[in-house]
BABAVEX-180764 format. One record per residue: x, y, z of N, C-alpha, C, O in turn; residue number from 1; residue in three letters. Coordinates in Angstrom, 2 decimals. Example, Ala and Ser with C-alpha at 12.3 -4.5 7.8 and 13.67 -1.06 7.14 Angstrom:
n_X, n_Y, n_Z, ca_X, ca_Y, ca_Z, c_X, c_Y, c_Z, o_X, o_Y, o_Z, num, residu
13.19, -5.69, 7.80, 12.30, -4.50, 7.80, 13.20, -3.30, 7.80, 14.24, -3.32, 8.46, 1, Ala
12.85, -2.25, 7.08, 13.67, -1.06, 7.14, 12.90, 0.03, 7.87, 13.41, 1.14, 8.04, 2, Ser
// end
This chain:
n_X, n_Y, n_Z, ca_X, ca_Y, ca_Z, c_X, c_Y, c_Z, o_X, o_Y, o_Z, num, residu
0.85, -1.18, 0.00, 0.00, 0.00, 0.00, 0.90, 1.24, 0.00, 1.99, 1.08, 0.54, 1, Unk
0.65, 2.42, -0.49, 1.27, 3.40, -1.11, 0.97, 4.34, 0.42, 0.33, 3.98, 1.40, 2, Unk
1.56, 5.40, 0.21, 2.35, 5.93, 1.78, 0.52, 7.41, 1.60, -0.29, 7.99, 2.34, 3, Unk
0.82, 7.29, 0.28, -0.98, 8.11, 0.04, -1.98, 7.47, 0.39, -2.86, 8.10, 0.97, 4, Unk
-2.14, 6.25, 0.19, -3.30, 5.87, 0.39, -2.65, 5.02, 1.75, -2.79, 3.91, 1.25, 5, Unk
-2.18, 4.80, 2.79, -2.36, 4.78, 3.98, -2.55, 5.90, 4.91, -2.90, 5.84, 6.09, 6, Unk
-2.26, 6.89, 4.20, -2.21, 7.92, 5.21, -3.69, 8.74, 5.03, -4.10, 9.61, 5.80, 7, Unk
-4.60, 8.09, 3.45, -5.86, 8.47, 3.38, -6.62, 7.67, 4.35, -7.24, 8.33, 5.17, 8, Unk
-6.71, 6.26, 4.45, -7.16, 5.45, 5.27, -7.46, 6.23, 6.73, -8.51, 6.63, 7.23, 9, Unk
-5.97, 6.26, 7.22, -5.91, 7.33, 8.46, -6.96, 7.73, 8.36, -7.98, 7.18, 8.76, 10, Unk
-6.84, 8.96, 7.69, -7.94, 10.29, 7.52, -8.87, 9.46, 7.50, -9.12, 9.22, 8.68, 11, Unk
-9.63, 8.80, 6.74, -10.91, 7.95, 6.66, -11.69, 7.94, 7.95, -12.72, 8.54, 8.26, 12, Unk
-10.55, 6.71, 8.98, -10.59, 6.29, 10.48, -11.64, 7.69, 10.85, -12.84, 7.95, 10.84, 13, Unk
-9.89, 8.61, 11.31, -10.39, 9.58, 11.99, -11.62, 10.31, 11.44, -12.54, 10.50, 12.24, 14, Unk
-11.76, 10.73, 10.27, -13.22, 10.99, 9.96, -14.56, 10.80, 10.44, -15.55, 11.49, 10.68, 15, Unk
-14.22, 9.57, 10.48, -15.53, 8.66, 10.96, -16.06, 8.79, 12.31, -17.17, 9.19, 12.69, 16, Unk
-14.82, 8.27, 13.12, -15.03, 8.93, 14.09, -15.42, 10.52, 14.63, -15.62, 10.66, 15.83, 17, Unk
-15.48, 11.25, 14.07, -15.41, 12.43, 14.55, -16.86, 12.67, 13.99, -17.68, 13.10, 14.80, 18, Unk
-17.30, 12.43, 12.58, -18.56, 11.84, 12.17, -19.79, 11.37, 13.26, -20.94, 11.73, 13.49, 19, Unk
-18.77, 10.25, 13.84, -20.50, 9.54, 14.45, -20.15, 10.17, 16.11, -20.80, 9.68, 17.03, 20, Unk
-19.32, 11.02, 16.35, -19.20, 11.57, 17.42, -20.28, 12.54, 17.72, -20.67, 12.50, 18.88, 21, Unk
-20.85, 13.40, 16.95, -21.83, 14.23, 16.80, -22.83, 13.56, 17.45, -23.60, 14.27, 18.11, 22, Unk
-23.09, 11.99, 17.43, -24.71, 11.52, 17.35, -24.01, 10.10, 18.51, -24.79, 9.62, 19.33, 23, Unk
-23.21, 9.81, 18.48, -22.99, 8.59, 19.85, -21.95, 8.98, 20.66, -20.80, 9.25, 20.34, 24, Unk
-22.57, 8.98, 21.98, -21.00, 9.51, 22.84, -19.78, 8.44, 22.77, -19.94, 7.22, 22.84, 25, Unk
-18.98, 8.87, 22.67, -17.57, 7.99, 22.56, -16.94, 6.63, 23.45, -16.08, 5.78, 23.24, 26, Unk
-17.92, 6.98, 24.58, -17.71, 5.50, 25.83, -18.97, 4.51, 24.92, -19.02, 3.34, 25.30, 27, Unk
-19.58, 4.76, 24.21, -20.60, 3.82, 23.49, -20.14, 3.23, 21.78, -20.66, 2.39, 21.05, 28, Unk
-19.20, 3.93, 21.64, -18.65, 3.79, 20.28, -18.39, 2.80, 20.10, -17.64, 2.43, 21.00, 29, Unk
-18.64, 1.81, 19.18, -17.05, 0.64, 19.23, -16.44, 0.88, 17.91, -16.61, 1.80, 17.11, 30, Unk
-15.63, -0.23, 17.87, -14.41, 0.18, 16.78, -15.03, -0.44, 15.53, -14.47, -0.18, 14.46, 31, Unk
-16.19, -1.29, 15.52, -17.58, -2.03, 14.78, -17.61, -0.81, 13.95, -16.95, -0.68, 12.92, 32, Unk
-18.27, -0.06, 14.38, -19.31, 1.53, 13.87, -18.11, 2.60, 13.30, -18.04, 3.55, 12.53, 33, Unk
-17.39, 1.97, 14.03, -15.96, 3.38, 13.55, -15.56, 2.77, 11.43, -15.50, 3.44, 10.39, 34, Unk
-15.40, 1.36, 11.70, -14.91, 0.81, 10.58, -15.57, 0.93, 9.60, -15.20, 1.32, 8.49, 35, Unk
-17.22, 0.39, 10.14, -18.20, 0.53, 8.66, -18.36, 2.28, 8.45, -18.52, 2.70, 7.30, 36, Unk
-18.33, 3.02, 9.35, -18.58, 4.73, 9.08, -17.42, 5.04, 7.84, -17.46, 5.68, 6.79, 37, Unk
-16.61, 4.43, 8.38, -15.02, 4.87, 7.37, -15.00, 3.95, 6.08, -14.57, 4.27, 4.98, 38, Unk
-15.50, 2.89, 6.41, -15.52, 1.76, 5.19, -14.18, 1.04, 5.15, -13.54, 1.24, 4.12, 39, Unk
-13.67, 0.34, 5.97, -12.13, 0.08, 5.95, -12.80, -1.59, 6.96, -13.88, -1.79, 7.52, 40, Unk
-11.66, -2.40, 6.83, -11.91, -3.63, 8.12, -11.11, -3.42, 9.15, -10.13, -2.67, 9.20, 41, Unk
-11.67, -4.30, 10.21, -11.40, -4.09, 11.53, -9.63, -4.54, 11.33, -8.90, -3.95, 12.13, 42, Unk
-9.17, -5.19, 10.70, -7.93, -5.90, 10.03, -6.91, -4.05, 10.21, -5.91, -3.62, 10.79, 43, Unk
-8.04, -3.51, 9.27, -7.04, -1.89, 8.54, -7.40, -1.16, 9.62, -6.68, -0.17, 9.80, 44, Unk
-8.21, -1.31, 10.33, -8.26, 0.02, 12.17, -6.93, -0.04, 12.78, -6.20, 0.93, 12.97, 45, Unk
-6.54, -1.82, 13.21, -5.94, -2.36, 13.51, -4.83, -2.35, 13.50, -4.09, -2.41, 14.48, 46, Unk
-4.42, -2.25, 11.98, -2.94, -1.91, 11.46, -2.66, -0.12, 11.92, -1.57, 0.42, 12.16, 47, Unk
-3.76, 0.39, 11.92, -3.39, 2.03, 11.88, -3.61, 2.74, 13.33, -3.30, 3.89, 13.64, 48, Unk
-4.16, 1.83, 14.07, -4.81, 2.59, 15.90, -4.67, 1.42, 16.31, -4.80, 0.43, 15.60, 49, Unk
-4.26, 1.41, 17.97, -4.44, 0.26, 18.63, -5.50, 0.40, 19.51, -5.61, -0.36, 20.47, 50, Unk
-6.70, 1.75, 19.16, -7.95, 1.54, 19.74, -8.35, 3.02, 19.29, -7.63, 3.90, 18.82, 51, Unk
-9.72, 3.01, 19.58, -10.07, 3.94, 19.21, -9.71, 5.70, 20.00, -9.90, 6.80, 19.48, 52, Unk
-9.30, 5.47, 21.00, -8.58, 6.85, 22.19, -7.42, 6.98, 21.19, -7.24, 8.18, 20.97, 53, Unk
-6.62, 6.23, 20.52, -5.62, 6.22, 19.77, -5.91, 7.14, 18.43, -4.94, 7.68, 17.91, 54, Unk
-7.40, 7.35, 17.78, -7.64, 7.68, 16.48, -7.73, 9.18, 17.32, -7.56, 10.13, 16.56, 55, Unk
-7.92, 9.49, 18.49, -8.77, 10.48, 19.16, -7.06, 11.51, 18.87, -6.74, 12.49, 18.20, 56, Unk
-6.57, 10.82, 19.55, -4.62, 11.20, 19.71, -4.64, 11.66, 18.67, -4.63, 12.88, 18.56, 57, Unk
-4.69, 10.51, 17.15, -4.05, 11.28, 16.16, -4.69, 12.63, 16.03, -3.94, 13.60, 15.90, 58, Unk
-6.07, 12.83, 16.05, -6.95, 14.15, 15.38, -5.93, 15.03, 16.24, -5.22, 15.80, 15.59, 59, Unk
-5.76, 15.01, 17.68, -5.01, 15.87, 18.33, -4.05, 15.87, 18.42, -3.73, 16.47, 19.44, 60, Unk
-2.95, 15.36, 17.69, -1.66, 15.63, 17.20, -2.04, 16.81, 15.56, -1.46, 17.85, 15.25, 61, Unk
-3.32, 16.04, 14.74, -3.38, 16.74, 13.70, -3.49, 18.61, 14.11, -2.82, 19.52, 13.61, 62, Unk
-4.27, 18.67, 14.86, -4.92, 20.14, 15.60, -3.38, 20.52, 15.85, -2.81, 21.47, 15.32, 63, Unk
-2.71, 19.50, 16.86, -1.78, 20.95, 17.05, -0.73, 21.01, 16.10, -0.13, 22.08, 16.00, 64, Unk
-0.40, 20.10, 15.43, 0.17, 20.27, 14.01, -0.18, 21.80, 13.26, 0.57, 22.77, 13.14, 65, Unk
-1.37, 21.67, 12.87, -2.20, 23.01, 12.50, -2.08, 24.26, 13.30, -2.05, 25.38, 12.79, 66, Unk
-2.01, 24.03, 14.49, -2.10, 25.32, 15.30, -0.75, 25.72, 14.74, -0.73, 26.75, 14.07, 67, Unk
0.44, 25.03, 14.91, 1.86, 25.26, 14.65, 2.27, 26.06, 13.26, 2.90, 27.11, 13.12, 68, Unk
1.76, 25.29, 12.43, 1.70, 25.76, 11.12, 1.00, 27.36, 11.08, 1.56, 28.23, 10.41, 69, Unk
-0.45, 27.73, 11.98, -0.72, 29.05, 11.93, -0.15, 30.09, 12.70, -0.45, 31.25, 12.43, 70, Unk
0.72, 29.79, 13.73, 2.07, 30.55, 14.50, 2.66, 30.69, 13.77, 2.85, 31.88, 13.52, 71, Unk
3.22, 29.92, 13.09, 4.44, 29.96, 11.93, 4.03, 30.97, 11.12, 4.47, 32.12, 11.16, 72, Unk
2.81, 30.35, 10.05, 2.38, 31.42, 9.09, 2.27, 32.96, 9.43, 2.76, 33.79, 8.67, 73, Unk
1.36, 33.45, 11.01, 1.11, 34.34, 11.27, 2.20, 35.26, 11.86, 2.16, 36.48, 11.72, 74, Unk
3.37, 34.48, 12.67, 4.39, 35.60, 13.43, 3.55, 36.37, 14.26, 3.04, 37.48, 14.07, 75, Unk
3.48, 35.60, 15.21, 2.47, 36.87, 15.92, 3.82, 38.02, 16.71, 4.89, 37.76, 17.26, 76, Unk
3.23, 39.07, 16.47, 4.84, 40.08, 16.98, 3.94, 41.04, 18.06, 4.32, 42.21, 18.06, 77, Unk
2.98, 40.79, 18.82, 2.30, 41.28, 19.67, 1.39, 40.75, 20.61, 0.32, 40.30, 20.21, 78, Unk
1.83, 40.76, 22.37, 1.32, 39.89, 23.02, -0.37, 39.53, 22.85, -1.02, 38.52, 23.12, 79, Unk
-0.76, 40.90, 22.24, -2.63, 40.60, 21.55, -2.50, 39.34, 20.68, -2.86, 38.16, 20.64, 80, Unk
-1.85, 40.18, 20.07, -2.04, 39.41, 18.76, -1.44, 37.27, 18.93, -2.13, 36.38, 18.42, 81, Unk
-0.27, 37.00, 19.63, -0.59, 35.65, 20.25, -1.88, 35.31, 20.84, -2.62, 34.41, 20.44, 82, Unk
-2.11, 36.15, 21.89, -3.13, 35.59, 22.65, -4.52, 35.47, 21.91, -5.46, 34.86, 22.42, 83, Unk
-4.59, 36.07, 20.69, -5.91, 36.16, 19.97, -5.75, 34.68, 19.37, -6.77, 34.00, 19.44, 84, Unk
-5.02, 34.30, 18.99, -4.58, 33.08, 18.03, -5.21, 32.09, 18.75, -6.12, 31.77, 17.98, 85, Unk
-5.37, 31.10, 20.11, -6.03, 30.27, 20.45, -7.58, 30.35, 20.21, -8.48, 29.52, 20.04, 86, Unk
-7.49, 31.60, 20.27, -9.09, 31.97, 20.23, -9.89, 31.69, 18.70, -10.94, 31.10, 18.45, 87, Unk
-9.13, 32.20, 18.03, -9.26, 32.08, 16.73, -9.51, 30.57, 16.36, -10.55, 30.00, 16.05, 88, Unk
-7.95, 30.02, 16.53, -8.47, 28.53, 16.12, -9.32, 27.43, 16.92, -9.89, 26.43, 16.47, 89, Unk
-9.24, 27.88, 18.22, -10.54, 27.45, 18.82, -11.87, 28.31, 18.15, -12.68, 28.51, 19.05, 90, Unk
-12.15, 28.66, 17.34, -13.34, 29.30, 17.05, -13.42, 28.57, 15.05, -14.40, 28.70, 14.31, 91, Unk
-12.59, 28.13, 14.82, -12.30, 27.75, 13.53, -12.60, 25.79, 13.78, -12.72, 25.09, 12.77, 92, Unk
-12.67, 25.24, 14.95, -12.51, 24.00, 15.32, -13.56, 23.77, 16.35, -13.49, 22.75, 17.04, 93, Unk
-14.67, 24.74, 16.52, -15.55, 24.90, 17.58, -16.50, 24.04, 17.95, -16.92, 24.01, 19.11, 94, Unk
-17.06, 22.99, 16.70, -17.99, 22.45, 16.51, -17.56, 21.06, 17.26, -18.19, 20.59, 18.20, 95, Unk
-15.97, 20.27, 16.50, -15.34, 19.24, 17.15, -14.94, 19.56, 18.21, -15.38, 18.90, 19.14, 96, Unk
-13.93, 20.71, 18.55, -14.05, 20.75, 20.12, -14.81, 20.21, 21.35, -14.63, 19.40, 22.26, 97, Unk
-15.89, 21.20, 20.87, -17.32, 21.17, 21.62, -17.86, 19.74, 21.59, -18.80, 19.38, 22.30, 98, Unk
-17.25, 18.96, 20.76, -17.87, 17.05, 20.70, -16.73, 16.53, 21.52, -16.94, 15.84, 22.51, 99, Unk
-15.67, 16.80, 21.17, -14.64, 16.47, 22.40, -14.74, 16.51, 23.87, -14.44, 15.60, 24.64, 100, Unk
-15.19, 17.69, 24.17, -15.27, 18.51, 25.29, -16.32, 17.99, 26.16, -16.17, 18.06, 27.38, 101, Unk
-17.55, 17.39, 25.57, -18.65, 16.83, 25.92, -18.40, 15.02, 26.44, -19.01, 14.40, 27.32, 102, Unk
-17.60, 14.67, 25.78, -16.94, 13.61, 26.01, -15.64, 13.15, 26.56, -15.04, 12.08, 26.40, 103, Unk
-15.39, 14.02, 27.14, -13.69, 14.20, 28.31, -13.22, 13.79, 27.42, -12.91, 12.60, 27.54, 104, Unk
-12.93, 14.37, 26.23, -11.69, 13.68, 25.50, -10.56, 15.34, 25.22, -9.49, 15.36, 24.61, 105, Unk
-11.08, 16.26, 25.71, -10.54, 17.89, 25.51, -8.63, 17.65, 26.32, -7.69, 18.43, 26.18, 106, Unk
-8.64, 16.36, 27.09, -7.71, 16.27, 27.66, -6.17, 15.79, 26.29, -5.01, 16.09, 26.02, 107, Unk
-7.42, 14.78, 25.82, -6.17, 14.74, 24.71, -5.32, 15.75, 24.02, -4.12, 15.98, 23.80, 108, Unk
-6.46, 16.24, 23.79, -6.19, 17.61, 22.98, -4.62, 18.19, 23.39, -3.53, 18.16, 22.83, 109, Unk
-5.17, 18.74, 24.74, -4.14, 19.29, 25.60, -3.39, 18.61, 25.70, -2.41, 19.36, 25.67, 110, Unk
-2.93, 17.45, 25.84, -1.81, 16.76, 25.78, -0.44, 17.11, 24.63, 0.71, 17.54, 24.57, 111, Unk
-1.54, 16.57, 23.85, -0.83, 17.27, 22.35, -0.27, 18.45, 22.19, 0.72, 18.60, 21.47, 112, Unk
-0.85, 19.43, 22.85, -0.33, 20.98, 22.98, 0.65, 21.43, 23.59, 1.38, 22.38, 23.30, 113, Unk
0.67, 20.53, 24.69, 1.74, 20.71, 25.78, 2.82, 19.91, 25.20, 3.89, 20.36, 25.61, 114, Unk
3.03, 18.67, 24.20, 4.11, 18.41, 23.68, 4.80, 19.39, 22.48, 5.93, 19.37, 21.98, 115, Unk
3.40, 20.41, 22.19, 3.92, 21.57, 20.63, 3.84, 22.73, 21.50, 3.46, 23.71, 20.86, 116, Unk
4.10, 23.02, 22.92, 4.68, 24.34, 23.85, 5.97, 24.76, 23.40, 6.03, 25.88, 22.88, 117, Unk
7.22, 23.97, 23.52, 8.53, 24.17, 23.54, 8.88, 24.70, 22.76, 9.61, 25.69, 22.83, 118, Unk
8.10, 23.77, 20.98, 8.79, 24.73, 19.86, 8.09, 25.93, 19.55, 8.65, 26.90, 19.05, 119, Unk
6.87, 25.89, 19.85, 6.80, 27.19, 19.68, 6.91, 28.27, 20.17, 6.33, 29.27, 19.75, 120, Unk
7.80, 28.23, 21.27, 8.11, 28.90, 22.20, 9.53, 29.92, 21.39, 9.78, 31.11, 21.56, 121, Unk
10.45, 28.61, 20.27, 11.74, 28.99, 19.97, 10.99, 29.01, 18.53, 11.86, 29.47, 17.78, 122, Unk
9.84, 28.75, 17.77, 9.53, 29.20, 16.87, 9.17, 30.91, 16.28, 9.12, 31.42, 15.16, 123, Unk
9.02, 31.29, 17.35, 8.28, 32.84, 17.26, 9.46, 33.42, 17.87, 10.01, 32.74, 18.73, 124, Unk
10.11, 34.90, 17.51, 10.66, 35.49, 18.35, 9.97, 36.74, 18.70, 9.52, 37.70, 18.08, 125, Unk
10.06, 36.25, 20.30, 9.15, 37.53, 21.11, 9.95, 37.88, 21.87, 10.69, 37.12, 22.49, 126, Unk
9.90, 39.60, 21.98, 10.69, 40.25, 23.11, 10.57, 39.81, 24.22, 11.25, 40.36, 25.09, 127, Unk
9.83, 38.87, 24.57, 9.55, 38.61, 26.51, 9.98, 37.22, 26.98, 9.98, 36.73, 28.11, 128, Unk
10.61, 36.38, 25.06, 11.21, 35.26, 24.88, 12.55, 35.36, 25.43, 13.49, 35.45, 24.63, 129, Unk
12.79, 35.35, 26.70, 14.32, 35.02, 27.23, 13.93, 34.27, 27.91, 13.62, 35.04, 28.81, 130, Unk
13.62, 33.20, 28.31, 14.13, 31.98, 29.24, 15.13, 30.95, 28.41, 14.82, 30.74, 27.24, 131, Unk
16.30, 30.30, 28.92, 17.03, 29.90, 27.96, 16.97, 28.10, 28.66, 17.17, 27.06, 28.04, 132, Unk
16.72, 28.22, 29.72, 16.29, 26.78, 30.19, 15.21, 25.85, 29.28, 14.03, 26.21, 29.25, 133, Unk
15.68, 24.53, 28.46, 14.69, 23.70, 28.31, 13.66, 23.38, 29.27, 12.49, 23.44, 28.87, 134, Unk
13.84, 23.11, 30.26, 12.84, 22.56, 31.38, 12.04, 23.85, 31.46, 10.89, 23.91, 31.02, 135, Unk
12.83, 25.15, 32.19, 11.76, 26.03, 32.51, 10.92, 26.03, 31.37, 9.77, 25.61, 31.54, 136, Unk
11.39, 26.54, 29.84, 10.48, 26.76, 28.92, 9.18, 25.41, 29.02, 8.08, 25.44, 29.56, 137, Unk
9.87, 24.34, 28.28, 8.56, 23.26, 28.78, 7.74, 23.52, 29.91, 6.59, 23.67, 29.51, 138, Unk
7.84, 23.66, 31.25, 6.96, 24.16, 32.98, 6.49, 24.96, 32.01, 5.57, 24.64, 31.25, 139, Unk
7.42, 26.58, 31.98, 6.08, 27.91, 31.57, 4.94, 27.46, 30.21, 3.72, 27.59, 30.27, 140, Unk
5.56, 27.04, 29.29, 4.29, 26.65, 28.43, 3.48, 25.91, 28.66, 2.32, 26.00, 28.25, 141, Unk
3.98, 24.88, 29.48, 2.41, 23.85, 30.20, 1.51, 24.76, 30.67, 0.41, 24.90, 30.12, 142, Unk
1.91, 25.51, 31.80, 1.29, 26.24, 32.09, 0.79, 27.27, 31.38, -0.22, 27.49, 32.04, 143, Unk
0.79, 28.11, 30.45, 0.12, 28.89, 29.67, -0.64, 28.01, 28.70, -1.64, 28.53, 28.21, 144, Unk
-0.32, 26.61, 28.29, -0.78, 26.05, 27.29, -2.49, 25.33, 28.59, -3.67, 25.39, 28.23, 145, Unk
-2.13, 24.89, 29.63, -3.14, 24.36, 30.44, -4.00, 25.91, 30.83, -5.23, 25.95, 30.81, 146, Unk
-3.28, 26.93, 31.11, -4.23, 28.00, 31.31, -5.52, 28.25, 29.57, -6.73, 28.06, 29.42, 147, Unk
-4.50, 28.71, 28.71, -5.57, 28.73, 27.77, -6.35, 27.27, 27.54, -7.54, 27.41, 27.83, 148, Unk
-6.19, 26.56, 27.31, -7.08, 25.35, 27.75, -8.40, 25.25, 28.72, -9.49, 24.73, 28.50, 149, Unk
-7.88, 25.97, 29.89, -9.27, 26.29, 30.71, -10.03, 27.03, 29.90, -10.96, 26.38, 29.41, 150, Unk
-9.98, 28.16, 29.58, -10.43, 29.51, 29.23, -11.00, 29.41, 28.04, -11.99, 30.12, 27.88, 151, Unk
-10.56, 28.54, 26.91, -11.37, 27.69, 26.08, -12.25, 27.12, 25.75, -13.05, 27.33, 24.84, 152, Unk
-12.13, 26.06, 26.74, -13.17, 25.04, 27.80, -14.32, 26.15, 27.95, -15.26, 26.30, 27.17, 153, Unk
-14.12, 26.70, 28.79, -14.99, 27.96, 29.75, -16.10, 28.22, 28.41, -17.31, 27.97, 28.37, 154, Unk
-15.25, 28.80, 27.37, -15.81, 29.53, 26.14, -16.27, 28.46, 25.45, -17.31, 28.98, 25.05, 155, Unk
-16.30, 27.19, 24.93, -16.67, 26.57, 24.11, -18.34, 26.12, 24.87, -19.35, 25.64, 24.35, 156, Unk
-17.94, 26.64, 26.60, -19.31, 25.82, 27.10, -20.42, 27.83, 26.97, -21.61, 28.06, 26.77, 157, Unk
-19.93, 28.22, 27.06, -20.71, 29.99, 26.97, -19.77, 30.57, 25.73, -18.77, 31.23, 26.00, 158, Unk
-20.06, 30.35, 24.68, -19.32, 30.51, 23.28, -20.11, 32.47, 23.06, -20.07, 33.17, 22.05, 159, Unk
-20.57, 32.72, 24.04, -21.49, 34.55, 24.06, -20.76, 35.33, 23.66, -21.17, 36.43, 23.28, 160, Unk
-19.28, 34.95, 23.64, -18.53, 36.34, 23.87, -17.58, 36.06, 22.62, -17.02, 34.97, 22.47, 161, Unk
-17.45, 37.18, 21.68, -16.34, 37.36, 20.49, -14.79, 36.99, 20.84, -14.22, 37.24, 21.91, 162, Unk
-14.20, 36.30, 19.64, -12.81, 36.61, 19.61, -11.88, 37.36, 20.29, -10.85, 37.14, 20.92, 163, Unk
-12.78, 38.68, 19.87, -11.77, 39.99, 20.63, -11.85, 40.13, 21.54, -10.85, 40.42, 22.19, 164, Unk
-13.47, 39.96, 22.33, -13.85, 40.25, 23.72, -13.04, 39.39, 24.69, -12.50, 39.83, 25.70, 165, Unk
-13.02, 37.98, 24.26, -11.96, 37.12, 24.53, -10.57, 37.55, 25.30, -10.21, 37.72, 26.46, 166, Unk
-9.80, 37.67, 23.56, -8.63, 38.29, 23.59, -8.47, 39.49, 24.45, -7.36, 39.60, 24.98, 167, Unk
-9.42, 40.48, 24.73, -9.18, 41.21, 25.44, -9.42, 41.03, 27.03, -9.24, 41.94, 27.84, 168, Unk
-9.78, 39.91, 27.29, -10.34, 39.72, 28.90, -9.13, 39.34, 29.39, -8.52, 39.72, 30.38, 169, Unk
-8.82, 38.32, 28.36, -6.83, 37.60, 28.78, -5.88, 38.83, 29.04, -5.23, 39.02, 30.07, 170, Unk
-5.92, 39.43, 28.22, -4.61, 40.49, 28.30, -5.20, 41.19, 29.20, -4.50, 41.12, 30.20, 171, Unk
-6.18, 41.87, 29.42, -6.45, 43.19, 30.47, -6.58, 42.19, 31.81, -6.83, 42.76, 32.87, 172, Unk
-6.45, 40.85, 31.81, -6.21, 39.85, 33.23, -4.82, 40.15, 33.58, -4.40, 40.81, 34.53, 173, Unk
-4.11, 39.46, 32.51, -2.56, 39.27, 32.82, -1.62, 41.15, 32.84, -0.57, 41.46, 33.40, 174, Unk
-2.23, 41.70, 32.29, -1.99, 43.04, 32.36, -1.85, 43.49, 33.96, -0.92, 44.11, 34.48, 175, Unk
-2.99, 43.00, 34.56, -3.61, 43.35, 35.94, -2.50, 42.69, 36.78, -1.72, 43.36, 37.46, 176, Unk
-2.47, 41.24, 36.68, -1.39, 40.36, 37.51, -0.06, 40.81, 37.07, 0.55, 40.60, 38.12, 177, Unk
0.82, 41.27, 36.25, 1.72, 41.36, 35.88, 2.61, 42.23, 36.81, 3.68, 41.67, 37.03, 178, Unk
2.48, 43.38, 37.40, 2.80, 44.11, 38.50, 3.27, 43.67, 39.83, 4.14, 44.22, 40.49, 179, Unk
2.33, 42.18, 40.31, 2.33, 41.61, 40.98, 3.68, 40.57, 41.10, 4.56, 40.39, 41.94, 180, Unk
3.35, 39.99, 39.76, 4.43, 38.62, 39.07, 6.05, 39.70, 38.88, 7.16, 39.24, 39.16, 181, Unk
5.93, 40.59, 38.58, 7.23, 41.28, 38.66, 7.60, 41.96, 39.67, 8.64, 42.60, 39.54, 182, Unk
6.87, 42.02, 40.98, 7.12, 42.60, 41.79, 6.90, 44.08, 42.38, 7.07, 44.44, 43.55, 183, Unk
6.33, 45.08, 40.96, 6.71, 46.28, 40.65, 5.43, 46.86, 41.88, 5.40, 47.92, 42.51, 184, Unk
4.73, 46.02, 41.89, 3.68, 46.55, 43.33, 4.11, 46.66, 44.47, 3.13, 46.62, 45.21, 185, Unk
5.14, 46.78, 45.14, 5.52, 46.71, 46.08, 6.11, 48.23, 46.16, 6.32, 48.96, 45.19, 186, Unk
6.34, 48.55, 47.55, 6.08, 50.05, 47.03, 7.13, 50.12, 48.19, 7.60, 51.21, 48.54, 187, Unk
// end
């Protein structure tokens, strides 16, 4: 089999799944309904996932693949302008999210994100980019990557509020704490 048409298969899988996710929660799924949705045998699931939490992984390796690629493309050169970017592609991915999210599977997600923290940490150059520690960088992006993750969450369940309104609640937060985190409040 040709490296195209296994890697369409893939896509197929995950399709399907994400397909009958809309209409069966995912602890009811089996890998039965996943195969005939995609049209592939339990033989070809088999060869490509060693279960179905596994097809869940790939979509969320695919997402943050994508997210990476729109850092890259975009250069964000302004702490708005990063912080708008989750928002964005959480608002571009809102529908699967929101099927994820309903089904504790939002953890995967984040998993995935927190392994694509580091480079994009040394992908973008930002003036506030000096930590030169591997470890610290990995810690601080978990943590900013698990903070926007909440705040996501939050929004995908009360989706009321715009992009910007968003973007602007984060920054005029961390704006607020920042005084604090540097000390400069102390008088």
């Amino acid at each position: 089999m040709s490296r195209r048409i296994a890697l369409q298969t893939r896509q197929w899988i995950i399709d399907a799944l994400l397909e009958l996710l809309a209409n069966e929660p995912f602890s009811q799924m089996s890998v039965a309904q996943i195969c005939h949705q995609a049209q592939v045998s339990r033989n070809t699931f088999y060869r490509k996932f060693a279960d179905k939490r596994a097809v869940v992984q790939a979509y969320a390796e695919q997402l943050a693949g994508e997210y990476e690629d729109l850092v890259q493309e975009r250069k964000p050169q302004t702490f708005n302008a990063l912080v708008r970017l989750p928002f964005e592609f959480a608002a571009q991915h809102r529908t699967v999210l929101h099927l994820l999210q309903q089904n504790n599977l939002l953890e995967v997600v984040q998993a995935a994100f927190n392994q694509l923290g580091p480079r994009l940490y040394t992908a973008v150059d930002l003036p506030w980019h000096t930590v030169d520690s591997p470890e610290a960088v990995a810690i601080m992006m978990q943590f900013f990557t698990g903070a926007f993750w909440n705040v996501v969450m939050h929004w995908l369940d009360d989706s009321s509020r715009s992009v910007d309104e968003m973007t602007q609640l984060v920054t005029s937060g961390l704006a607020a704490v920042t005084p604090f985190i540097t000390g400069k409040n102390e008088g």
